[in-house]
ZADO-1210 file (C-alpha; in nm, 4 decimals, padded with zeros to 6 digits):
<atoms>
<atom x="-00.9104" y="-02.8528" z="-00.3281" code="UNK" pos="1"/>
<atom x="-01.1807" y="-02.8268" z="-00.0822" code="UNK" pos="2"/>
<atom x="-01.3570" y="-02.5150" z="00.0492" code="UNK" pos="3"/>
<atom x="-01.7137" y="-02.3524" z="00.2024" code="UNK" pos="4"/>
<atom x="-01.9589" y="-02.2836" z="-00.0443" code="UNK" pos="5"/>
<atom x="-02.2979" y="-02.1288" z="00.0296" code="UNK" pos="6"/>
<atom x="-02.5684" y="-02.3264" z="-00.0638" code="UNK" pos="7"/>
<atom x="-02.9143" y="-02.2156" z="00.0079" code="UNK" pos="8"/>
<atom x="-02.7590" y="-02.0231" z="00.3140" code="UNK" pos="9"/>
<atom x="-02.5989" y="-02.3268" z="00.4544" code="UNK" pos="10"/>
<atom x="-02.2375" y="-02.3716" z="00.4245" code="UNK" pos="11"/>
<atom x="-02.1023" y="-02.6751" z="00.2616" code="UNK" pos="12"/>
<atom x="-01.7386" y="-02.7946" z="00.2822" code="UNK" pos="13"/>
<atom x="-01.7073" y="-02.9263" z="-00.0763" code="UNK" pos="14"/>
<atom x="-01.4637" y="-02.8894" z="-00.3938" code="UNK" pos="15"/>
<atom x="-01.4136" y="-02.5711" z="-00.5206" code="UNK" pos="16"/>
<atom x="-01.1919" y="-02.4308" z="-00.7997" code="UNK" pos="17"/>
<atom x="-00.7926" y="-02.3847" z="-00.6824" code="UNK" pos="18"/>
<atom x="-00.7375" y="-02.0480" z="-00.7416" code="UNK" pos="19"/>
<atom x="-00.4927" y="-01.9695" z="-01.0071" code="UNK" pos="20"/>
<atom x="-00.1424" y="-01.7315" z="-00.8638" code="UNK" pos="21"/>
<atom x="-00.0753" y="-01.3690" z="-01.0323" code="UNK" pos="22"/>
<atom x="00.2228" y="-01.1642" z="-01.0320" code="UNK" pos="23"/>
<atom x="00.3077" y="-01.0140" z="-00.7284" code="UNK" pos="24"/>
<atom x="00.0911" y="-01.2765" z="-00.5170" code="UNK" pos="25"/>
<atom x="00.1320" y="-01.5626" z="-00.2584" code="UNK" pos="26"/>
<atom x="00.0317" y="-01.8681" z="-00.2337" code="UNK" pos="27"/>
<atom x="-00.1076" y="-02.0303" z="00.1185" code="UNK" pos="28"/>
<atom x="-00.2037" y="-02.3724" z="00.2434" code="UNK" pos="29"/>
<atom x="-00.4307" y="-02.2445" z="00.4967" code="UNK" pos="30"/>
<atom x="-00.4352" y="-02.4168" z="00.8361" code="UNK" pos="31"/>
<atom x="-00.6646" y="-02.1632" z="01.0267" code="UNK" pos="32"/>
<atom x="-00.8747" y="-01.8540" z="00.9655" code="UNK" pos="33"/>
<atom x="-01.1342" y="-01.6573" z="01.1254" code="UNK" pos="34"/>
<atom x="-01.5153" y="-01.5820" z="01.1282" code="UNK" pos="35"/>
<atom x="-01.5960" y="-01.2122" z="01.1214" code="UNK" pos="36"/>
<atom x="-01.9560" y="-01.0697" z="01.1237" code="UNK" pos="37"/>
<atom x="-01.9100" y="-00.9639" z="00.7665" code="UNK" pos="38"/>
<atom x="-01.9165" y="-01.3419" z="00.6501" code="UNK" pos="39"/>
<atom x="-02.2527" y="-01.3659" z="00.8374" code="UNK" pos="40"/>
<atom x="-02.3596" y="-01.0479" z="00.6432" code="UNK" pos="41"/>
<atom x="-02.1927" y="-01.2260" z="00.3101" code="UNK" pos="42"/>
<atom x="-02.3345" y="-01.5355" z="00.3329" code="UNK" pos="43"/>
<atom x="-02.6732" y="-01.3767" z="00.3993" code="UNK" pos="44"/>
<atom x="-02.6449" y="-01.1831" z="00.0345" code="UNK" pos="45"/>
<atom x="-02.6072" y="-00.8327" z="00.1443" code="UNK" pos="46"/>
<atom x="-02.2280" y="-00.8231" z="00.1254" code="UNK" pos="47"/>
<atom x="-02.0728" y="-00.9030" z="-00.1931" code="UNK" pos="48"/>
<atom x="-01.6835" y="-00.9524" z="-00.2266" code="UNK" pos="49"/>
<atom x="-01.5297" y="-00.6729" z="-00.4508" code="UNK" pos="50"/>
<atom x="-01.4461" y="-00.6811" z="-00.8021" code="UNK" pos="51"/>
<atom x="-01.2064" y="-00.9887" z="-00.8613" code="UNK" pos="52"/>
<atom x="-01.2049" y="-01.1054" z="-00.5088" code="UNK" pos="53"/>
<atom x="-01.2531" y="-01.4703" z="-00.4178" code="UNK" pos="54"/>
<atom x="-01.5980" y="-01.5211" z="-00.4006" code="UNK" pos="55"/>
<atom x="-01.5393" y="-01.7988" z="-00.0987" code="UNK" pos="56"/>
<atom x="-01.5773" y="-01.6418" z="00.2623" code="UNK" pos="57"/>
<atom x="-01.3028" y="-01.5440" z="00.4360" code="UNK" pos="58"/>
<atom x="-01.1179" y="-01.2262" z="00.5534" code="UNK" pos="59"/>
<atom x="-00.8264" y="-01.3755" z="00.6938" code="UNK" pos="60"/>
<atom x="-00.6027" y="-01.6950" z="00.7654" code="UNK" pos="61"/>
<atom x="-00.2884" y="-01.8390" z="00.8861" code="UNK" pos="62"/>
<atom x="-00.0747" y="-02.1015" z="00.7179" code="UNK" pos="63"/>
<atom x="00.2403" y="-02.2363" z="00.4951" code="UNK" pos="64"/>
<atom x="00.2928" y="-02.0719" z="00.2037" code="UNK" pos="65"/>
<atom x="00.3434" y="-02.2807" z="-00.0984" code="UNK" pos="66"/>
<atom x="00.4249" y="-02.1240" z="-00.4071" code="UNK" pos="67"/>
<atom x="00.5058" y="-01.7131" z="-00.4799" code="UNK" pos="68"/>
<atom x="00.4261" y="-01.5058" z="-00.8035" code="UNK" pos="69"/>
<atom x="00.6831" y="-01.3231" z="-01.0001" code="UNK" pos="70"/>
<atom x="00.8013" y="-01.0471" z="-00.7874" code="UNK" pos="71"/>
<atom x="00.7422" y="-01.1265" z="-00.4588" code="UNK" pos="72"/>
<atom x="01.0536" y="-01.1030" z="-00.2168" code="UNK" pos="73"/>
<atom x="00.8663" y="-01.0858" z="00.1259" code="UNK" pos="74"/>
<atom x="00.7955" y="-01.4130" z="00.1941" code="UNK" pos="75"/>
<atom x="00.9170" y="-01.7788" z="00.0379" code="UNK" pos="76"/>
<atom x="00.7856" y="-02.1821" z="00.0078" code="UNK" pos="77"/>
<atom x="00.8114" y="-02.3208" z="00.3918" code="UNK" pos="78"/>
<atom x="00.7531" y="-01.9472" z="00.5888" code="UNK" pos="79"/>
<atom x="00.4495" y="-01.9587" z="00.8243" code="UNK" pos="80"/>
<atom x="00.2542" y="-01.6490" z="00.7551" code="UNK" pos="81"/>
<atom x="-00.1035" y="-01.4765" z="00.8374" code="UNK" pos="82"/>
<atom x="-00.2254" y="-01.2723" z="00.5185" code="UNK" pos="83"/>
<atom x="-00.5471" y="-01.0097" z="00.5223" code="UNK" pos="84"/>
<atom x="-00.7729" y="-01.1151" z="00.2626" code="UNK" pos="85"/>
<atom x="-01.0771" y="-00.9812" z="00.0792" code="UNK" pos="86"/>
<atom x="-01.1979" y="-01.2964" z="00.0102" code="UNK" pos="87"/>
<atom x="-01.1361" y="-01.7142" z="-00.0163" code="UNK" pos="88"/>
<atom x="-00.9762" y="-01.7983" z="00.3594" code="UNK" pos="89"/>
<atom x="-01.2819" y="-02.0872" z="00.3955" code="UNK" pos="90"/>
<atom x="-01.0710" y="-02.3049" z="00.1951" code="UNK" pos="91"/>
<atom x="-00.7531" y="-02.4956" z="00.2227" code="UNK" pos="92"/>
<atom x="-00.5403" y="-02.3029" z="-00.0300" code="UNK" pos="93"/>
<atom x="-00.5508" y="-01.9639" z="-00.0992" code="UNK" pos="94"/>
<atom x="-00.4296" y="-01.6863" z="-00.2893" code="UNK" pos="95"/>
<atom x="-00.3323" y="-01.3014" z="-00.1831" code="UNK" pos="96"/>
<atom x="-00.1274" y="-01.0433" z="-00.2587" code="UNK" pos="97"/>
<atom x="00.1960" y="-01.0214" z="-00.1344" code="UNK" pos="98"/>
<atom x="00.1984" y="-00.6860" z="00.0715" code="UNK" pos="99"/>
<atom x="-00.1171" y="-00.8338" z="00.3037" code="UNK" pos="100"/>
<atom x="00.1165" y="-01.1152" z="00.4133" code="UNK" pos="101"/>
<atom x="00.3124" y="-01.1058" z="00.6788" code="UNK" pos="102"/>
<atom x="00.5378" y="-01.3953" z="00.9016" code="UNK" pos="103"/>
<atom x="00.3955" y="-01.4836" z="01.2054" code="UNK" pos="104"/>
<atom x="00.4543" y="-01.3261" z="01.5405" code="UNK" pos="105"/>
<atom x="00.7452" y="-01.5690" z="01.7094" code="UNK" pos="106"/>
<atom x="00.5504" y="-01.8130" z="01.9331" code="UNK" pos="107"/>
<atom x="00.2442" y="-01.7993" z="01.7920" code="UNK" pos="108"/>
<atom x="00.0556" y="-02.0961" z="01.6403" code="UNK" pos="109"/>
<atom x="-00.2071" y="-02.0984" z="01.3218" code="UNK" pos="110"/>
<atom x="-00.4712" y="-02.0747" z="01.5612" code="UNK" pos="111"/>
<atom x="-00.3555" y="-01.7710" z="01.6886" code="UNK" pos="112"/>
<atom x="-00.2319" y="-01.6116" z="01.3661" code="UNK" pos="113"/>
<atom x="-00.5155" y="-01.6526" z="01.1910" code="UNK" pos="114"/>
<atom x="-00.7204" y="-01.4199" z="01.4680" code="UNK" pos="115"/>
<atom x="-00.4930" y="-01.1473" z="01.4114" code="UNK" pos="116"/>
<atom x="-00.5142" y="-00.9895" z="01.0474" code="UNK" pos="117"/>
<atom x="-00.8160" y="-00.8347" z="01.0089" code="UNK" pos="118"/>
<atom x="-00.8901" y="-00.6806" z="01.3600" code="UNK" pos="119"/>
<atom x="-00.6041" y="-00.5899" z="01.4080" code="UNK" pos="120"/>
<atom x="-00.5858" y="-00.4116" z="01.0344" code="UNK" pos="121"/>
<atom x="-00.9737" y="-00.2390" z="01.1220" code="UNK" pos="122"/>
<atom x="-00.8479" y="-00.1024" z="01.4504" code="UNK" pos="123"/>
<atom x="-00.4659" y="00.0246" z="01.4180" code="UNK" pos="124"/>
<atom x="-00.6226" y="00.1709" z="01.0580" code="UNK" pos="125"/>
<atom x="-00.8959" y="00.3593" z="01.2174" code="UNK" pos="126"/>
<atom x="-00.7348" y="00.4405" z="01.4981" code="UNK" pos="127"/>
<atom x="-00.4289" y="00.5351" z="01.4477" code="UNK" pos="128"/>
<atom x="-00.4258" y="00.6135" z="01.0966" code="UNK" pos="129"/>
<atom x="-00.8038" y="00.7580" z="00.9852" code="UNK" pos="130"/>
<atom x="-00.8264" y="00.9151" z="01.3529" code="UNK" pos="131"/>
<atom x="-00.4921" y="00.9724" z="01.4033" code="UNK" pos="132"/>
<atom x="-00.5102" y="00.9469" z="01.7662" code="UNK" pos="133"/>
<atom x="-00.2199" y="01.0784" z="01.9562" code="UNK" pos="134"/>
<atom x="-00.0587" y="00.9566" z="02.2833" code="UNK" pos="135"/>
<atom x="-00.3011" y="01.0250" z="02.6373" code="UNK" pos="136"/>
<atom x="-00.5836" y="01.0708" z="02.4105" code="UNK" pos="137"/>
<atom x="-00.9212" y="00.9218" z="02.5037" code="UNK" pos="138"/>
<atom x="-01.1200" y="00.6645" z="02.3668" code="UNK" pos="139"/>
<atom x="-01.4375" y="00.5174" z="02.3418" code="UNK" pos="140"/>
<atom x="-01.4490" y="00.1216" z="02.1946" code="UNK" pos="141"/>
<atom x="-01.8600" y="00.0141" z="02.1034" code="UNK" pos="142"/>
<atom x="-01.8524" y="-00.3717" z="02.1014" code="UNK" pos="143"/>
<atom x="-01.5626" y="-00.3668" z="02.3068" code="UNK" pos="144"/>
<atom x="-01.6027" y="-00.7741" z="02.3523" code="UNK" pos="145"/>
<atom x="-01.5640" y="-00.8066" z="01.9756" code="UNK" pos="146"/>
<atom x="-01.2661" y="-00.9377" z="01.7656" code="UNK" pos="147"/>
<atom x="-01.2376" y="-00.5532" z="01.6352" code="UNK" pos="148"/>
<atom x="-01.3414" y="-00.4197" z="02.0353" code="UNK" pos="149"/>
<atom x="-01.0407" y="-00.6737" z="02.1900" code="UNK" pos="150"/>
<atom x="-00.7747" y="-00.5416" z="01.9221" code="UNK" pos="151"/>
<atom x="-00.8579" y="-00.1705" z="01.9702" code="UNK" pos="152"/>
<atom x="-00.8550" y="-00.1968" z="02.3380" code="UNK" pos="153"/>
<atom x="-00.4980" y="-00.3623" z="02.3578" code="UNK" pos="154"/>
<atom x="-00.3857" y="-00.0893" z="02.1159" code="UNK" pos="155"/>
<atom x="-00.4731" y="00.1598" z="02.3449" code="UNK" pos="156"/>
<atom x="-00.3401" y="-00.0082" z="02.6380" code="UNK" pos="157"/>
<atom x="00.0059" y="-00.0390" z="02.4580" code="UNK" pos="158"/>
<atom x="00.0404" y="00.3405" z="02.2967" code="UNK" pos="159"/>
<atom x="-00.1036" y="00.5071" z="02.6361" code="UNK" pos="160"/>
<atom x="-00.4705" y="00.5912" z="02.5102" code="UNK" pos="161"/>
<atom x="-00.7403" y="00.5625" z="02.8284" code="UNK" pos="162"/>
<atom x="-01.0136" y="00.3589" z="02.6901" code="UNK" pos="163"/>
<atom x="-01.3781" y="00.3071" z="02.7686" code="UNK" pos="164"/>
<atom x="-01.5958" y="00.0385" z="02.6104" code="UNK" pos="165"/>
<atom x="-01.9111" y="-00.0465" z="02.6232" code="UNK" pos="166"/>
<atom x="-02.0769" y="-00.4158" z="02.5366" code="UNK" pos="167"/>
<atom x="-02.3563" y="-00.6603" z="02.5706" code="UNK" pos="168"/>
<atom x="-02.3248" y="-00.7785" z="02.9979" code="UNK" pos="169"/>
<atom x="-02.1593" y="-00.6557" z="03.3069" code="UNK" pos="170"/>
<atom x="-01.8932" y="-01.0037" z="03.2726" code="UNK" pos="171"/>
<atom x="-01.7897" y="-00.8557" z="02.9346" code="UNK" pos="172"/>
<atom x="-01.7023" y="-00.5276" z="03.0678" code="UNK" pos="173"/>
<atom x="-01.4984" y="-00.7273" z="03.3469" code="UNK" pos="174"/>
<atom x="-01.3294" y="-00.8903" z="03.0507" code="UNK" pos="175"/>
<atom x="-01.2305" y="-00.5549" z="02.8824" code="UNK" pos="176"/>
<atom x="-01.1094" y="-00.4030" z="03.1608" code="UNK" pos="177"/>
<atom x="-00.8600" y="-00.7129" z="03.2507" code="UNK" pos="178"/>
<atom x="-00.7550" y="-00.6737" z="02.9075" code="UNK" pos="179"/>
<atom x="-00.6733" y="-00.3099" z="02.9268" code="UNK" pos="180"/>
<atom x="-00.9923" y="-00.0739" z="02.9409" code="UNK" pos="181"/>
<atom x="-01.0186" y="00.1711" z="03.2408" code="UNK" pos="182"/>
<atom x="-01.4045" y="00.1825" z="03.2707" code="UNK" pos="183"/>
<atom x="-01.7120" y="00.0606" z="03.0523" code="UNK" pos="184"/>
<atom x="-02.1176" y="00.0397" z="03.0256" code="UNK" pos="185"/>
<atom x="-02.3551" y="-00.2295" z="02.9815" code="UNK" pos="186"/>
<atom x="-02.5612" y="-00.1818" z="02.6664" code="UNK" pos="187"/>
<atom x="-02.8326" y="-00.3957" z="02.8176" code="UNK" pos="188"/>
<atom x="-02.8391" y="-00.1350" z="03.1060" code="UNK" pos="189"/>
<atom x="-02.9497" y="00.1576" z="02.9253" code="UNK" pos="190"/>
<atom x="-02.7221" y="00.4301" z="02.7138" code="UNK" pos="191"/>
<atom x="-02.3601" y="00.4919" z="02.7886" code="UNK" pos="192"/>
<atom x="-02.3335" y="00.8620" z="02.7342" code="UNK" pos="193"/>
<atom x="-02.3568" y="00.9811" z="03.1345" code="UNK" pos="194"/>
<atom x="-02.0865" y="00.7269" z="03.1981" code="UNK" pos="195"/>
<atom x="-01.8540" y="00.8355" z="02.9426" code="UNK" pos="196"/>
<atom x="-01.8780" y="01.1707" z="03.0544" code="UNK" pos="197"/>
<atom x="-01.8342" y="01.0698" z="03.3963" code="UNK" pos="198"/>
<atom x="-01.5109" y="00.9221" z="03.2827" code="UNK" pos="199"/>
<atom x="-01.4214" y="01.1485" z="03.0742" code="UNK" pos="200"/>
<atom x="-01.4319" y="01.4510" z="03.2590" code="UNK" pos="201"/>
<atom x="-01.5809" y="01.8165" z="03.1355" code="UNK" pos="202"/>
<atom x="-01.3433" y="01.7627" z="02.8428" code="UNK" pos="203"/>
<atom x="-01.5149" y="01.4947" z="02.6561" code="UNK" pos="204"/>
<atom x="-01.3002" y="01.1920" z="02.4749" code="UNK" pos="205"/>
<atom x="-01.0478" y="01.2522" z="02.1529" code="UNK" pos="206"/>
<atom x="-01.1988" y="00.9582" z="01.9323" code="UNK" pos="207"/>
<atom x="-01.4863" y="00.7131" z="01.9143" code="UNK" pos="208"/>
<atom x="-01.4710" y="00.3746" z="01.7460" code="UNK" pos="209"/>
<atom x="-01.7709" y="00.3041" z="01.6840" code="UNK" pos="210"/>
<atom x="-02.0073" y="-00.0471" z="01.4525" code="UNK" pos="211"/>
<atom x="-02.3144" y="00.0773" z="01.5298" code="UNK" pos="212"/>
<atom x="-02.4064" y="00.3515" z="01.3258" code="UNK" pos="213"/>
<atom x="-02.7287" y="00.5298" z="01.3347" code="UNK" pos="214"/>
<atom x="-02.8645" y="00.4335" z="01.6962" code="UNK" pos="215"/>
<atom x="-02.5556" y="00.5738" z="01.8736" code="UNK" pos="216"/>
<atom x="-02.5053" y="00.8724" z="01.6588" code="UNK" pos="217"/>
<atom x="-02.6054" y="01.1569" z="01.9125" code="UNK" pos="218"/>
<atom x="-02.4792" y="01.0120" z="02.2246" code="UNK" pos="219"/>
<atom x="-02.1619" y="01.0017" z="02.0521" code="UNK" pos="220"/>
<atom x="-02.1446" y="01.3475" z="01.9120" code="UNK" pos="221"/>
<atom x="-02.2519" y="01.4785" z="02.2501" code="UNK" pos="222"/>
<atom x="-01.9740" y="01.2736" z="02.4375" code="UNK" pos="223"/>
<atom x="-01.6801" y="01.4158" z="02.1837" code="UNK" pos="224"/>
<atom x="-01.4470" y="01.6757" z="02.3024" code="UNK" pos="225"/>
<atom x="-01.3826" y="01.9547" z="02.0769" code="UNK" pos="226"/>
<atom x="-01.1854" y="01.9040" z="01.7501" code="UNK" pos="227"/>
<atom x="-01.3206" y="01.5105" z="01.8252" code="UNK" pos="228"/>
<atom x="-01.3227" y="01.2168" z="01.5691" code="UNK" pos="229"/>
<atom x="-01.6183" y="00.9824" z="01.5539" code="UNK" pos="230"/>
<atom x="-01.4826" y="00.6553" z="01.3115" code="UNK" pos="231"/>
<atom x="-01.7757" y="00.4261" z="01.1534" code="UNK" pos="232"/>
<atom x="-01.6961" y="00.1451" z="01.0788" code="UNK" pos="233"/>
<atom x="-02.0284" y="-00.0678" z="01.0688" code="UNK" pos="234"/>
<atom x="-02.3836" y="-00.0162" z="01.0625" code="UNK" pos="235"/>
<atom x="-02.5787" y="-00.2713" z="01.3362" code="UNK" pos="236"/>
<atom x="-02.7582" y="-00.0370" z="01.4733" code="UNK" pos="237"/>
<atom x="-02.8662" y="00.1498" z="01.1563" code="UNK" pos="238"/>
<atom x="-02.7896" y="00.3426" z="00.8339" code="UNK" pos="239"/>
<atom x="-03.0228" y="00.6519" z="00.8845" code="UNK" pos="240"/>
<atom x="-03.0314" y="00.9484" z="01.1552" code="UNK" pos="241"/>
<atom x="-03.0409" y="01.2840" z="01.2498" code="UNK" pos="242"/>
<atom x="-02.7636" y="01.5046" z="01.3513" code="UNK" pos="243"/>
<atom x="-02.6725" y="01.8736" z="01.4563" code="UNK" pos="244"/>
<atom x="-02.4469" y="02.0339" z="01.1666" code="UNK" pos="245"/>
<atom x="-02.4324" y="02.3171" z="01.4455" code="UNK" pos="246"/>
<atom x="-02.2340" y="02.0831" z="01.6907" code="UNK" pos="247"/>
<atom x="-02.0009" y="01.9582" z="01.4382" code="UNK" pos="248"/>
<atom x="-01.9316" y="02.3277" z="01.3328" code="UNK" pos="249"/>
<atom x="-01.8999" y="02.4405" z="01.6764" code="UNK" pos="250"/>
<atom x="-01.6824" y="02.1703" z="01.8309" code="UNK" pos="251"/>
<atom x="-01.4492" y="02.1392" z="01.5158" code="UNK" pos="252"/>
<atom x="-01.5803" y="01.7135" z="01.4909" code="UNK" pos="253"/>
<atom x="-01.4673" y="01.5102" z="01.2213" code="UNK" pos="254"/>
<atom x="-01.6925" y="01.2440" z="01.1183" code="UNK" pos="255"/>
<atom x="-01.5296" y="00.9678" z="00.9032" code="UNK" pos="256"/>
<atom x="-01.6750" y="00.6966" z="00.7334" code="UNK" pos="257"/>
<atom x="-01.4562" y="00.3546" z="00.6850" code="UNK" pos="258"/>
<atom x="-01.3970" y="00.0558" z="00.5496" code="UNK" pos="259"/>
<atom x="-01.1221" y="-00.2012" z="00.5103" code="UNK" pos="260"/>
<atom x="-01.2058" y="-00.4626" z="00.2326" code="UNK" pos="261"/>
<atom x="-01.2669" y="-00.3113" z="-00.0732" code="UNK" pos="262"/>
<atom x="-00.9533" y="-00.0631" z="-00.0174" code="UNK" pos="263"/>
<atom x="-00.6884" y="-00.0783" z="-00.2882" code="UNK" pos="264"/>
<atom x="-00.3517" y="-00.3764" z="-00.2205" code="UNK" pos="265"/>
<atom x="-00.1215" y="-00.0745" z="-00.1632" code="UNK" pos="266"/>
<atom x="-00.3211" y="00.0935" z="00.1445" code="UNK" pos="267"/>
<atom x="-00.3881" y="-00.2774" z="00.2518" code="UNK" pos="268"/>
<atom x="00.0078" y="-00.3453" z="00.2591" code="UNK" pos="269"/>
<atom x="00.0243" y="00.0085" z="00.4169" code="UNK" pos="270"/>
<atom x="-00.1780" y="-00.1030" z="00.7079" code="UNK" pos="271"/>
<atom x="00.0096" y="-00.4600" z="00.7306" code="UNK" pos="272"/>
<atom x="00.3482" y="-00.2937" z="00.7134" code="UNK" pos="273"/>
<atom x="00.2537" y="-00.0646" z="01.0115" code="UNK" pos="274"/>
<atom x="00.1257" y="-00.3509" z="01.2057" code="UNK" pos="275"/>
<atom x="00.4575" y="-00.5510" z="01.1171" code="UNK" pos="276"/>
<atom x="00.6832" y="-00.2537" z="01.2461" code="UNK" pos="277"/>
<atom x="00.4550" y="-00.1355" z="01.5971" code="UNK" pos="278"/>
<atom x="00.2633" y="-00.4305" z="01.6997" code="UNK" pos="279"/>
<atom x="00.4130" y="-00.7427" z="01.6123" code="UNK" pos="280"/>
<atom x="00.7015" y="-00.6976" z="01.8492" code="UNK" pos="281"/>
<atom x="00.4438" y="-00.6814" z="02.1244" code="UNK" pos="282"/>
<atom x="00.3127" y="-00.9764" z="02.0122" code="UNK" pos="283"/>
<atom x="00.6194" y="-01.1283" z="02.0324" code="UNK" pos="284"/>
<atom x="00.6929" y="-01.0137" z="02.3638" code="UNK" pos="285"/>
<atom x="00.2885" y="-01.1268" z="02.4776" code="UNK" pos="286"/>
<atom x="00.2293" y="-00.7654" z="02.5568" code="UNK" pos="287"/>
<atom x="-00.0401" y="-00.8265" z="02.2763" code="UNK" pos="288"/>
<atom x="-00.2009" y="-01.1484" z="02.2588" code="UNK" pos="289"/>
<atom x="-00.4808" y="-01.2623" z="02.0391" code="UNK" pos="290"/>
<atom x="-00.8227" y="-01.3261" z="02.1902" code="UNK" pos="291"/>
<atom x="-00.9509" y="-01.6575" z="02.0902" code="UNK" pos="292"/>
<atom x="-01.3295" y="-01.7382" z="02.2058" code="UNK" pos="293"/>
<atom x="-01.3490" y="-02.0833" z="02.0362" code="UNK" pos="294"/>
<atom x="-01.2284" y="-02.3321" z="01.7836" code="UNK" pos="295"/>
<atom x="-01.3823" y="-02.5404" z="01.4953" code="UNK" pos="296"/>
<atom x="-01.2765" y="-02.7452" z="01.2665" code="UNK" pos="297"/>
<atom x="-01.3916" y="-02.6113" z="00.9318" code="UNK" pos="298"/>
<atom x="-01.6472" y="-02.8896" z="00.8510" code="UNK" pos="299"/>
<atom x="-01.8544" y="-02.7465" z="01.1559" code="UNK" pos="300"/>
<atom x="-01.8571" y="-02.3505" z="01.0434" code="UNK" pos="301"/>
<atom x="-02.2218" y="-02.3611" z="01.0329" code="UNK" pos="302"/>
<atom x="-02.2233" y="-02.4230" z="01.4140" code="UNK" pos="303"/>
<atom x="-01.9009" y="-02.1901" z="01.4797" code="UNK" pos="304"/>
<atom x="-02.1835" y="-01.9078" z="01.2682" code="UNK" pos="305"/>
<atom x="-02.4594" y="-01.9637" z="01.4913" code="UNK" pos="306"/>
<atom x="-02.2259" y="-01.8952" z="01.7994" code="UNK" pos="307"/>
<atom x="-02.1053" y="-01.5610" z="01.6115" code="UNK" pos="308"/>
<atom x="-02.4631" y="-01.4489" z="01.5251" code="UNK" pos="309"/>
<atom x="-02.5517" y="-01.5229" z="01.9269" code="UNK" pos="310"/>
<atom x="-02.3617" y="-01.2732" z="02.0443" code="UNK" pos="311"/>
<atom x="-02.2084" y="-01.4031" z="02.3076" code="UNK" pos="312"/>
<atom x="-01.8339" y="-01.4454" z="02.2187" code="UNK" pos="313"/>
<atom x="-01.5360" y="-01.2587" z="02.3690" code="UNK" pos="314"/>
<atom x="-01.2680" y="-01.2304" z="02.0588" code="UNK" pos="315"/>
<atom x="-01.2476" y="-01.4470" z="01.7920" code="UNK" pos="316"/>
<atom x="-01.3474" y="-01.7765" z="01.6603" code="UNK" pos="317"/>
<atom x="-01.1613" y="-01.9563" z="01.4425" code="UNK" pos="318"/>
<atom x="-01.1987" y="-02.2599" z="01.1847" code="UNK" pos="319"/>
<atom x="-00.8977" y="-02.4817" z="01.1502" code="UNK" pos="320"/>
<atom x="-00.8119" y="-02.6748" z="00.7794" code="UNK" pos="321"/>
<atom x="-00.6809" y="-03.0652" z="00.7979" code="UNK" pos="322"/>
</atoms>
């Protein structure tokens, strides 16, 4: 079979190994999958797959499945399915375990499907499970024009959270708030924390989603309400700063630290099940839609990178297979 290999930091479409199927895991003929910023950080060298993953990029993809591993009842040859992967979507087979595989939305394409998986996974996990946010409560989305940023705010929208974003130009904050955010700020336009209070009210906001990390660390303790959760998961902005132990004492503040790939198959299939039972009928009924920037065919993913790394996409962009 053919896949993406990394060669010298280019990415070659050549023949790879077909990966070999386990107990308990599914087999897919990939039509579609996604780029996320973690296969720019990947294919770069500072983001190795876990133990045992594929070392192909990849974090998620839509297509047939062809062949199923001892024990698997959730899916058979023929269904069309989107799977969360830790590894190997670049490719036109791959191989994943069964509870990170689910059938697609009805009416949605590969193209679609393959968009889905892992935003929607980072943001219904840190949302709604790590923060547990509750109905009415606020929240602020950083990179609300990413894949992560469109997910969260459509979450909100749908389970009555208020939402405030902020991104990278005054047409992206148009964008979010079409989709379903109440206000935003323009990065480019200095920091966001007078407009989130303005928002917000004396009260502060309930939970912050926040990629960035280190350079948006105080603004976003100082814009949390009391008994507030601040959720990292990314670092763009830095690994390193400063903060107040006091304030977290004082207003009760959970800070939790988060990641998705290297998390065992059984919270994985937790996360997928919960998506399965809450948002895929919302999907289905195109309450929820999946935000697709652009498309490639897979032979041009070094082009459909450089757009990623430009920063100027709304959503997703996906590769398509054959």
């Amino acid at each position: 079979m053919k896949g993406i290999v990394v060669e010298n930091k280019r990415l070659v479409w050549t023949d790879v190994e077909r990966p070999a199927l386990g107990l308990g895991q599914v087999r897919i003929g990939v039509k579609a999958t996604a780029i996320n910023r973690a296969d720019l950080v990947q294919r770069a060298g500072g983001y190795p797959p876990p133990p045992g993953a594929s070392p192909i990029l990849g974090l998620e993809c839509a297509g047939e499945v062809l062949e199923v591993g001892e024990g698997v009842g959730r899916v058979v040859p023929g269904d069309q399915v989107c799977a969360l992967l830790a590894g190997g979507g670049y490719a036109e087979e791959t191989v994943v375990p069964a509870g990170q595989v689910l059938k697609l939305p009805a009416g949605l394409d590969a193209v679609g499907a393959a968009s889905l998986p892992e935003v929607f996974a980072t943001a219904y996990l840190n949302l709604y499970m790590e923060a547990g946010l509750a109905t009415a409560e606020r929240v602020v989305i950083h990179a609300g024009a990413s894949g992560v940023g469109t997910a969260a705010i459509q979450l909100c929208k749908a389970f009555h959270n208020p939402c405030f974003v902020t991104a990278g130009g005054a047409d992206k904050i148009a964008r979010c708030v079409e989709l379903g955010a109440d206000d935003g700020a323009d990065r480019h336009a200095g920091g966001f924390l007078e407009r989130v209070q303005a928002w917000s009210g004396r009260g502060g906001v309930d939970v912050i989603l926040d990629p960035v990390g280190a350079a948006y660390l105080k603004d976003n303790l100082d814009a949390l309400a009391l008994g507030g959760r601040l959720v990292l998961i990314g670092l763009m902005g830095g690994a390193q700063a400063e903060l107040s132990l006091a304030q977290v004492m004082m207003k009760r503040l959970r800070i939790i630290g988060s990641t998705l790939r290297a998390r065992p198959i059984s919270e994985k299939a937790a996360v997928m099940d919960a998506l399965e039972a809450r948002v895929w009928p919302l999907i289905a009924s195109g309450a929820i839609r999946p935000i697709v920037d652009a498309v490639f065919p897979i032979e041009r993913a070094e082009e459909a990178h450089e757009l990623v790394a430009g920063n100027g996409t709304f959503g997703k962009v996906v590769l398509t297979i054959g």
